[in-house]
C-alpha positions, 0 to 999 in steps of 0.5 A: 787270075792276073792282077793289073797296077793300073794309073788311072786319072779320074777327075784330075787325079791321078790313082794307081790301083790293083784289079784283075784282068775281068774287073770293069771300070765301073767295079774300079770306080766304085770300089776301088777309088770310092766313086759311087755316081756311076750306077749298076743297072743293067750290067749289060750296057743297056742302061747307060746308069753307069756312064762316065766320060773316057777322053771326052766321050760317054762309055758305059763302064759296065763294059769297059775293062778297067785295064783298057782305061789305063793312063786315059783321062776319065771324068765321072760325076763326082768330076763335073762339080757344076757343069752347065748341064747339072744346072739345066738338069735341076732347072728343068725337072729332068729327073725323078728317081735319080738313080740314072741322072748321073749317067744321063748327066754325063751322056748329055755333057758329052754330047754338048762337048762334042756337038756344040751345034746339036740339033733336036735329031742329034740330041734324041740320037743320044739320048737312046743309049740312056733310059729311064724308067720315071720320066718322059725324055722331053724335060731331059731334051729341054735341059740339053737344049737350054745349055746349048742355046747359051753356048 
């Protein structure tokens, strides 16, 4: 199989790694650069455990391949270092086990980037491409609703 040289700006910084042409993003990630917060579940794009942000926008990297995130700016959890939505994530208990925190996570900052002005009927809208297993959504709506509300 074809190999790829792919530049890949993660968090701010600029990577070049090697992957073949059926390699996902989220296999780069984590095995190439060493970035484990996005998370294997699915593998099907299901989940959302896998979500990190491509130029601003959730993408589940299980069903990207890394050759499409070429030269394109990514941003995973390792990246936020401290977001608003981090913080409203621990202080309204929105997570149990933890495994799809992160991709919630990003879900959620993407969606604060991108809808400022979001309303509980967008806020549900994006949260259906996540799940969960342990919780209920409500604690996760509350601490997107928190950090809207000091926008």
């Amino acid at each position: 199989m074809k190999s790829h040289i792919l530049n890949l700006n993660v968090n701010g910084e600029n990577h070049t790694v090697t992957v073949r042409s059926a390699d996902t993003l989220l296999f780069a990630i984590r095995n190439k650069l060493g970035l484990t917060g996005a998370k294997p579940g699915c593998l099907n794009g299901d989940c959302g455990a896998c979500t990190v942000n491509v130029e601003g926008w959730p993408m589940k990297s299980c069903l990207m391949l890394a050759v499409e995130a070429d030269g394109k700016k990514l941003t995973t959890i390792e990246g936020l270092q401290d977001a608003p939505i981090q913080k409203a994530f621990v202080e309204n208990f929105a997570f149990q086990c933890g495994y799809c925190t992160p991709g919630f996570i990003m879900n959620c900052h993407s969606l604060i980037e991108q809808h400022p002005d979001a309303n509980e009927q967008k806020i549900k809208e994006w949260l259906r491409s996540n799940i969960c297993r342990c919780t209920g959504y409500a604690e996760i709506e509350k601490a997107v609703k928190s950090v809207l509300e000091r926008k």
